[in-house]
C-alpha positions as CSV (number, residue, x, y, z in Angstrom):
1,X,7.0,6.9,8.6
2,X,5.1,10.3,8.2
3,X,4.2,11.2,4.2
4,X,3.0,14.2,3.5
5,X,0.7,14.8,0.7
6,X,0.5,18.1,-0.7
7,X,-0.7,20.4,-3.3
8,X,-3.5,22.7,-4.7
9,X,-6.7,22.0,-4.7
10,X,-8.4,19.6,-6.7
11,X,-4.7,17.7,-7.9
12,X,-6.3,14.2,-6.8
13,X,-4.2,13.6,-3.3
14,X,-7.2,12.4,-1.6
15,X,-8.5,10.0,-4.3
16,X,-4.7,8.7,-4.8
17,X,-4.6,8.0,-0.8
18,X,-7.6,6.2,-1.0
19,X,-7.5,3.7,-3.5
20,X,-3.5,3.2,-2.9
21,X,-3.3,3.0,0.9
22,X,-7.3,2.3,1.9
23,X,-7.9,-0.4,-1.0
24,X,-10.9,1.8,-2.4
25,X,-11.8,1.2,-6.1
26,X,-11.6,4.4,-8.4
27,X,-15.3,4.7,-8.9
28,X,-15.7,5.9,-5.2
29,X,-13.5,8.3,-5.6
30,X,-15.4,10.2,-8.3
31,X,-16.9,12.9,-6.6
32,X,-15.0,13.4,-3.2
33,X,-15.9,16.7,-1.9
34,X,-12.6,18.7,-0.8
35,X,-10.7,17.9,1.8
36,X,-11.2,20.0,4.8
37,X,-8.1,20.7,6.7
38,X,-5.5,17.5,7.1
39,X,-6.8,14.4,7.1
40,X,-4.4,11.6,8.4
41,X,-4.9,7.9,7.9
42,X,-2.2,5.0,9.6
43,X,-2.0,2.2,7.8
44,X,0.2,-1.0,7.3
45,X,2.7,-0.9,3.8
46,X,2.9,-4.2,2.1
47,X,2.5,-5.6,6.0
48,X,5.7,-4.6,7.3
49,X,5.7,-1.1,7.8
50,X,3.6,1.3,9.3
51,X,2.9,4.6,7.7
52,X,1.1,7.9,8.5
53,X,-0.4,9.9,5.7
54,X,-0.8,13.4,5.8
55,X,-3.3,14.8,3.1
56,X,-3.6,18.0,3.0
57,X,-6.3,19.7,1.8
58,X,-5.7,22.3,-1.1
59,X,-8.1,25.2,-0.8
60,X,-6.4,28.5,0.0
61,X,-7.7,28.8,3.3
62,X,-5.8,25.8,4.2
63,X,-2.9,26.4,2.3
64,X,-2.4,30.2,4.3
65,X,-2.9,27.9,7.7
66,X,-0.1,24.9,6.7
67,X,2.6,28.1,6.0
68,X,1.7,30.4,9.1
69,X,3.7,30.6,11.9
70,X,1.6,28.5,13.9
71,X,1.8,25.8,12.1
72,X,4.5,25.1,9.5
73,X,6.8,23.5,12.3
74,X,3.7,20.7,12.8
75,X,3.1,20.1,8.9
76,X,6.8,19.9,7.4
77,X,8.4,18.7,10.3
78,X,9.7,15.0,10.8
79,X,8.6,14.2,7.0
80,X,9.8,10.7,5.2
81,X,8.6,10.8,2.2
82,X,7.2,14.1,0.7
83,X,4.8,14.5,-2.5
84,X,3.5,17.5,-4.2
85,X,0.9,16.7,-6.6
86,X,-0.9,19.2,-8.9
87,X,-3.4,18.8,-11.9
88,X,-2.0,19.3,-14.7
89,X,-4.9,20.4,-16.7
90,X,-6.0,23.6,-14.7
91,X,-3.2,26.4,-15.2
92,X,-3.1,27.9,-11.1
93,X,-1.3,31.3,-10.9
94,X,-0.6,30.8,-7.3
95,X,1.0,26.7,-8.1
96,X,4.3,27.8,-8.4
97,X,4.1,30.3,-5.3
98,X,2.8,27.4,-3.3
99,X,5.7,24.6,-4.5
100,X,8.2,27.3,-3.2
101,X,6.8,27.6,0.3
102,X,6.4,23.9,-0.1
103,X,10.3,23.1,-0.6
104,X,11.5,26.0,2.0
105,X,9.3,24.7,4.9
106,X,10.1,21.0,4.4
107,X,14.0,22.0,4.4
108,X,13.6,23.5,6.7
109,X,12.0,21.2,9.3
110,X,12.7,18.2,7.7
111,X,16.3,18.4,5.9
112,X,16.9,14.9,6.2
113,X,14.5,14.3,3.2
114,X,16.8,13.5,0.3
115,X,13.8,12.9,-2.0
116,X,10.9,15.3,-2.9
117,X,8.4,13.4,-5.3
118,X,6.3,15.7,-7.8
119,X,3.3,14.4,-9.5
120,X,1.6,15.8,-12.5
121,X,-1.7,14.5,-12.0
122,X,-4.4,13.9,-15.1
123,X,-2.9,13.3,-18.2
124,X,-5.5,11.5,-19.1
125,X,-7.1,14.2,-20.0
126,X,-7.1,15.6,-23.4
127,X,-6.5,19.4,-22.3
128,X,-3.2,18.1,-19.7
129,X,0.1,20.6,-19.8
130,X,2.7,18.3,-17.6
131,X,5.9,20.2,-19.8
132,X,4.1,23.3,-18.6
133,X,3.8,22.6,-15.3
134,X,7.5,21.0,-15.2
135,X,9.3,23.9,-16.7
136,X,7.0,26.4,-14.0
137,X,7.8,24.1,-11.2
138,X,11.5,23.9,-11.8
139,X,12.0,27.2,-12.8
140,X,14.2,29.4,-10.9
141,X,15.2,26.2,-8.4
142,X,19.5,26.3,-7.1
143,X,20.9,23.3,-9.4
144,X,21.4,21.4,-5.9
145,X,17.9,21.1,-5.1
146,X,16.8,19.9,-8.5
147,X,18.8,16.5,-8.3
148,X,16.2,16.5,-5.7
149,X,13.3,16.7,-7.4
150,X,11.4,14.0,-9.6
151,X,9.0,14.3,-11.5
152,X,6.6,11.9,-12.9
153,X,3.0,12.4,-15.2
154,X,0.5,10.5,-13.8
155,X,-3.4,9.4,-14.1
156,X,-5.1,8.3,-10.8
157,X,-8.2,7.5,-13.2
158,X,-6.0,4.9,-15.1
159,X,-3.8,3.9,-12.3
160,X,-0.2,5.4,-13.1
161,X,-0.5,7.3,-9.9
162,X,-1.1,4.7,-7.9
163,X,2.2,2.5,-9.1
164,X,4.4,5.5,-9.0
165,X,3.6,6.1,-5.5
166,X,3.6,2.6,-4.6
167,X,7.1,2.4,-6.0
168,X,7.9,5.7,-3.9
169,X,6.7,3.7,-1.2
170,X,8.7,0.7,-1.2
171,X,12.1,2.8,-2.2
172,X,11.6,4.7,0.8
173,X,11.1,1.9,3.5
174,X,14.1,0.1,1.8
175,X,15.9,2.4,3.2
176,X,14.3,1.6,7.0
177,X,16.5,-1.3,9.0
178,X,13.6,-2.1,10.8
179,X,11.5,-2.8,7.4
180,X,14.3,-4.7,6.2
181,X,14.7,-6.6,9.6
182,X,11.0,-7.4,8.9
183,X,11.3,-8.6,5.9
184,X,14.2,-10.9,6.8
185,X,12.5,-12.7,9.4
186,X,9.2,-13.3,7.0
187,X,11.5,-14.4,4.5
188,X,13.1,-17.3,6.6
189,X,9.5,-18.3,8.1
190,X,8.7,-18.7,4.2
191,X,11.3,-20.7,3.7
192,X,11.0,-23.2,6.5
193,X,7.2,-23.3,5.2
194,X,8.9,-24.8,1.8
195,X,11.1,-27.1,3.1
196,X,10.5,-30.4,1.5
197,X,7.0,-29.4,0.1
198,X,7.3,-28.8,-3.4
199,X,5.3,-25.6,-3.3
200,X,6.2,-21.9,-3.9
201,X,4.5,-19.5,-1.0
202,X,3.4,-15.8,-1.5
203,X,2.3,-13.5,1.3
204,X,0.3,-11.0,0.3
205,X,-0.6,-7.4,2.6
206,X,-4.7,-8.0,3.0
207,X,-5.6,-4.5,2.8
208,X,-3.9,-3.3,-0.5
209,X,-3.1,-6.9,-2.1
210,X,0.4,-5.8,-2.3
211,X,3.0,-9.3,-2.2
212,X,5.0,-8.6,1.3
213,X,7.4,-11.5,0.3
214,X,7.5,-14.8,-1.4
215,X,10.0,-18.0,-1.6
216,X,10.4,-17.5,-5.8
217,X,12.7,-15.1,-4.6
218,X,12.9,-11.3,-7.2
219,X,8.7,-11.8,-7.9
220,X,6.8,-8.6,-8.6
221,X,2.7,-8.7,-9.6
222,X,0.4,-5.6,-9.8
223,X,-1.8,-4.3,-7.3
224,X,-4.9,-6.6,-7.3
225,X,-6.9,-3.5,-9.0
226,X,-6.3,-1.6,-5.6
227,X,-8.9,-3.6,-4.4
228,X,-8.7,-5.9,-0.6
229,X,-7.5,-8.9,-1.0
230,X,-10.5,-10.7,0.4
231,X,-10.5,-14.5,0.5
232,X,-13.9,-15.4,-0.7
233,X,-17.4,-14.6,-0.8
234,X,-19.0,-18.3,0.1
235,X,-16.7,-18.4,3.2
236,X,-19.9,-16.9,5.5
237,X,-22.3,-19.0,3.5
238,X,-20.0,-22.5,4.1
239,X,-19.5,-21.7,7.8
240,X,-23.3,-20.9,8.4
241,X,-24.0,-24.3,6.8
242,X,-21.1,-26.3,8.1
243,X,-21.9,-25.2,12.0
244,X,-25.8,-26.6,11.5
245,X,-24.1,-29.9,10.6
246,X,-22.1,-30.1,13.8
247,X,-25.0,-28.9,15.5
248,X,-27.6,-31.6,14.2
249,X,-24.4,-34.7,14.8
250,X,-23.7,-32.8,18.7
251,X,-20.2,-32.4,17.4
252,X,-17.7,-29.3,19.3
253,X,-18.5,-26.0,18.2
254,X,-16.4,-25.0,15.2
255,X,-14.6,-21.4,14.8
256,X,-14.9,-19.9,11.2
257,X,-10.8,-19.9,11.3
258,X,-11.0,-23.6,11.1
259,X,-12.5,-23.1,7.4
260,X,-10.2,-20.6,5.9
261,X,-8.4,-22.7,3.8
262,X,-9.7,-22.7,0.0
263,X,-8.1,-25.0,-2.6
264,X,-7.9,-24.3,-6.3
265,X,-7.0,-27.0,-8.4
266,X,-5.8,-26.9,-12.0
267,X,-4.8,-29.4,-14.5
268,X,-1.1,-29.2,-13.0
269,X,-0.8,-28.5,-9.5
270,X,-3.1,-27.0,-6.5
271,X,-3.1,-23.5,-5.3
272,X,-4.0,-23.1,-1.2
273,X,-4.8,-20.1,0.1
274,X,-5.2,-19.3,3.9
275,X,-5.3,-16.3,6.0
276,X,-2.3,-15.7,8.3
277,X,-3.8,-12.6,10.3
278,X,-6.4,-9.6,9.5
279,X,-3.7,-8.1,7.6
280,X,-2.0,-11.0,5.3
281,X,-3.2,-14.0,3.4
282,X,-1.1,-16.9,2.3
283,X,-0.9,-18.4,-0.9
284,X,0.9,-21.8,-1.5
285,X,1.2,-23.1,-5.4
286,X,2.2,-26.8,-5.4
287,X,4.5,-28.3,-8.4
288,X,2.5,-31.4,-9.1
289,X,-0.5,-33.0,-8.5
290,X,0.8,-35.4,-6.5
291,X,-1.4,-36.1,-3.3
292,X,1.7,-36.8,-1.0
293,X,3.0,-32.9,-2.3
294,X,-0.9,-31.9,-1.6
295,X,-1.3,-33.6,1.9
296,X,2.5,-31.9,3.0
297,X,1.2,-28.4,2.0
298,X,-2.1,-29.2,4.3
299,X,0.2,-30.5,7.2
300,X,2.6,-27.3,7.0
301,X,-0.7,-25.0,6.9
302,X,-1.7,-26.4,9.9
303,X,1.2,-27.0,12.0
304,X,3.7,-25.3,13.9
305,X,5.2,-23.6,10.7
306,X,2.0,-22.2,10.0
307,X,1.4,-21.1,13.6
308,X,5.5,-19.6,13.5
309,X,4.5,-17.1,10.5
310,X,0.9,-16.3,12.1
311,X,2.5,-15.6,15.7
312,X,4.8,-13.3,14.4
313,X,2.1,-11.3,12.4
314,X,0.4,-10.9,15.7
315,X,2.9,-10.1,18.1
316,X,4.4,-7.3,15.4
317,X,0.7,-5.6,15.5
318,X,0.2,-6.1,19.4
């Protein structure tokens, strides 16, 4: 799937592609200098689909290079999902001049896109216009086209952005029959995980902690702060310590993999949580303390149900 950022300068593209799709926290983001030119990052969506992200840089050098001849074909061409953000503080003259050439080169190249997303970026800020720029935006635009167009105020700084693109996101790869095919088959390898193990199991996508599935069936959480959903800092540490052990008692060599389950435990049940591949990590949430419920959840994390739902991760990213 090919999305295509785009938009003046300064609107916040690059800084909303990085913390939603590269796990970056906000505070890097501060102080990106411009983007030069397009800048295109591949990356997996929730762990079943991959996307490509076009960001295109706003200065007006670029803009003049994106509409030429040359090159309008390559940018609007084969588009899924198209977003136009601007910010909605700083009034350009030229915003609604660009949104135009925007809309006529993507329906032009791509006019199977049935959705164009508009983002009025930084209302946060105390000085933000958003009616302004909706009522310049959708001036003057054929009745058609508008049912089109959606438009949503948004803060990158305080994470609106983020959620309404994610939803934009997973709208748009509902739509994909190989997403959904995906999904399906994850779903069933979660189920035969539960299967007589009183335990729930979630799946989340590593790189943007985004849940890919899990056996409570309709479950939605936020985005772990847009953070990576890493398993634990003593991992290195234990492993380090762990393999001098085996070394001092001449036991076989240990891989770190064998040490990736970590167990929480709470007054009421235990939560296990185990990497799958690079790009997922497992959680399973037993109903009882019961050590027979515990010692089934161990057994399926390490046997051939386990291995089922781990071999598929790898062969779909071979």
């Amino acid at each position: 799937m090919k999305v295509l950022l785009f938009g003046p300068q300064n609107a916040g593209k690059t800084s909303l592609m990085r913390t939603t799709c590269l796990g970056y926290n906000f505070m890097k983001v501060v102080n990106l200098k411009p983007t030069k030119g397009i800048s295109r990052e591949n990356f997996i969506f929730r762990g079943i689909m991959e996307l490509n992200v076009w960001d295109a840089g706003g200065q007006e050098r670029y803009l003049e290079r994106y509409f030429s001849e040359n090159q309008r074909e390559l940018i609007f061409s084969e588009v899924t999902t198209a977003v136009f953000m601007v910010d909605s503080s700083e009034t350009d003259g030229n915003v609604k001049e660009i949104f135009n050439k925007f809309l006529e080169y993507l329906i032009e190249f791509s006019p199977h896109t049935e959705r164009v997303y508009i983002l009025l970026n930084k209302i946060d800020l105390q000085d933000s216009q958003e009616d302004k720029f909706y009522d310049i935006l959708s001036e003057g635009i054929d009745e058609d086209l508008k049912k089109k167009l959606y438009f949503t105020p948004v803060s990158v700084k305080e994470g609106s952005a983020q959620h309404r693109l994610i939803e934009i996101l997973d709208f748009e790869i509902q739509r994909s029959t190989l997403s959904l095919q995906k999904l399906g088959k994850i779903r069933h390898l979660l189920d035969e995980l539960k299967t007589n193990t009183l335990s729930e199991y979630l799946l989340f996508n590593r790189p943007d902690g985004l849940l890919i599935s899990s056996t409570l069936g309709r479950f939605e959480s936020k985005p772990l702060e847009f953070m990576k959903f890493e398993i634990g800092t003593l991992d290195s540490n234990l492993y380090q310590i762990y393999k001098k052990i085996t070394q001092m008692l001449n036991m076989p060599n240990v891989s770190p993999l064998e040490l990736s389950t970590i167990i929480y435990e709470s007054n009421n049940c235990y939560i296990l949580v185990k990497e799958v591949s690079n790009e997922a990590v497992l959680m399973s949430v037993t109903k009882n303390k019961d050590k027979e419920v515990f010692f089934e959840v161990m057994n399926r994390l390490n046997g051939d149900h386990f291995n089922n739902l781990e071999s598929y991760f790898k062969d779909s990213n071979d």
